[in-house]
C-alpha positions as CSV (number, residue, x, y, z in Angstrom):
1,X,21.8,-28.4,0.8
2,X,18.3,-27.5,-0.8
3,X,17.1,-24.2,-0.1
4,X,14.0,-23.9,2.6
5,X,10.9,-23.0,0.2
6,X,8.8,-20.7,2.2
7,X,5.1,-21.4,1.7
8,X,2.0,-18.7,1.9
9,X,1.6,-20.0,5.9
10,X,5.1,-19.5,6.6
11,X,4.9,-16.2,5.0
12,X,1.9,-14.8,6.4
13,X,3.4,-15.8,10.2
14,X,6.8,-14.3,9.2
15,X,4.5,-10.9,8.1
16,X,2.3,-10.8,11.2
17,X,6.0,-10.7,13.7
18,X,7.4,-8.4,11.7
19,X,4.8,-6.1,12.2
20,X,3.9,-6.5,15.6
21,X,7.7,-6.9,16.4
22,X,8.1,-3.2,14.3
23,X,5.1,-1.8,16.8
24,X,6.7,-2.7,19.7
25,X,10.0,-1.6,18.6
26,X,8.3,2.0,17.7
27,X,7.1,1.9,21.2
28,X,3.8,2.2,20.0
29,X,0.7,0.7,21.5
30,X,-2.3,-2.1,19.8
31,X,-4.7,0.9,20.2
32,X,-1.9,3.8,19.0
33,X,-1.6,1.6,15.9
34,X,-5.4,1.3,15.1
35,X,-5.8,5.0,15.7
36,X,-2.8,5.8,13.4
37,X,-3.7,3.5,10.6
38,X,-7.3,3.6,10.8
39,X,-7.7,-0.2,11.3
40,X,-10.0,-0.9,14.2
41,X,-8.8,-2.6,17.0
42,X,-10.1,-6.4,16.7
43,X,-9.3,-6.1,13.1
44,X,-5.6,-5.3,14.3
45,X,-5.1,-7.8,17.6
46,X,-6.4,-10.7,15.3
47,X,-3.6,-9.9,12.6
48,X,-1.1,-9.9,15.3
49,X,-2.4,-13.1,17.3
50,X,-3.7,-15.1,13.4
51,X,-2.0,-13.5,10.8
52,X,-5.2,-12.4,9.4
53,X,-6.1,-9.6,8.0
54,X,-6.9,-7.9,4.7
55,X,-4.5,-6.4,2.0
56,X,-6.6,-3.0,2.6
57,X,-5.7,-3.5,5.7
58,X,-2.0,-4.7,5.6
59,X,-1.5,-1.7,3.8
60,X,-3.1,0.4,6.3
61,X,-1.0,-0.9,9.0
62,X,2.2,-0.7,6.5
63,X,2.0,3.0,6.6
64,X,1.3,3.6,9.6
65,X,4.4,1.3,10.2
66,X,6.6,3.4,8.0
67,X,6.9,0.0,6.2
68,X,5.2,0.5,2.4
69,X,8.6,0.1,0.8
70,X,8.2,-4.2,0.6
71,X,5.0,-4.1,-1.4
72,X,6.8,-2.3,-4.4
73,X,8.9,-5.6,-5.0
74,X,5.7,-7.3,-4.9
75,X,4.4,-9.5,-8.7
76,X,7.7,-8.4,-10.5
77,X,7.4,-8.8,-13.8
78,X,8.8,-12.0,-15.6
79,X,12.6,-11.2,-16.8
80,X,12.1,-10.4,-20.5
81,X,13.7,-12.3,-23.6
82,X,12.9,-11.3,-26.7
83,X,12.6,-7.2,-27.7
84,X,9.0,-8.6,-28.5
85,X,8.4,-9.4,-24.6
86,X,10.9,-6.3,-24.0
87,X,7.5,-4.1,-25.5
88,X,5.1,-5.9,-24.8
89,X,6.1,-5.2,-20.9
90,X,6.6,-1.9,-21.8
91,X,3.1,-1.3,-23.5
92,X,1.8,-3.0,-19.7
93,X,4.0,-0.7,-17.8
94,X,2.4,2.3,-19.5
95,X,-0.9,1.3,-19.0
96,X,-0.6,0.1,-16.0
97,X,0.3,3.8,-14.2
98,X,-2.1,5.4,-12.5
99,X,-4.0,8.7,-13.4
100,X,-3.4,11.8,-11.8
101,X,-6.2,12.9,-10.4
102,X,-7.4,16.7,-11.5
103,X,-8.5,18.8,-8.2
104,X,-11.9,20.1,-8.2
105,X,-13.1,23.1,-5.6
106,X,-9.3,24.0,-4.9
107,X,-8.1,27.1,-4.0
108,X,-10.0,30.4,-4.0
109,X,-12.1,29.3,-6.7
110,X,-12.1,32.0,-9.0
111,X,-11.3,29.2,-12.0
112,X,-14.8,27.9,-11.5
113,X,-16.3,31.6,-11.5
114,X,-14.1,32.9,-14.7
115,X,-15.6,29.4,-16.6
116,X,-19.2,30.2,-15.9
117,X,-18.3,34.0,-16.8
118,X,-19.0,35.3,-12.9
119,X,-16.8,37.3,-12.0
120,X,-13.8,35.9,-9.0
121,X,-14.9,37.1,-5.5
């Protein structure tokens, strides 16, 4: 027996039940989940009713869903060969992680005073 291919269409309809079949099953309502996620409401009913809607807001409605964990699997890398490919994914990986991102204005701010030579309040 061949195994069923599943196509972007097939895909996208089997994405937009299992999210509105997760709502339900939260007990939450349309207008709960477009509060919690930030998505407005149209945006939300015709990703439920179409199937469309856009990454930002798939992964919007993801976490609001508790449901962010299926997007890490997403664009795997290809399975390596050669210690050449083995770094060269490697070198990608590295670059490819984001930045931690340095807080500004945090706290009681006596950094900022003691680098322009004020005095902390």
């Amino acid at each position: 027996m061949i195994p069923a291919l599943d196509t972007a269409p097939d895909l996208r309809e089997a994405v937009r039940l299992a999210a509105r079949n997760r709502r339900i099953a939260l007990g939450l309502t349309q207008a709960d989940l477009a509060a919690r996620s930030g998505v407005p409401l149209g945006t939300l009913k015709r990703f439920e009713r179409l199937g469309e809607v856009s990454l930002s807001s798939l992964l919007a409605l993801a976490e609001a869903l508790d449901a962010l964990e299926g997007f890490h699997g997403l664009f795997p890398l290809p399975e390596a060969r050669t210690l050449d490919e083995v770094e060269a994914q490697a070198r990608l990986l590295t670059r490819a992680r984001p930045k931690a991102r340095r807080r500004v204005g945090t706290g009681s701010g006596s950094c900022g005073a003691q680098r322009l030579g004020q005095k902390p309040e």
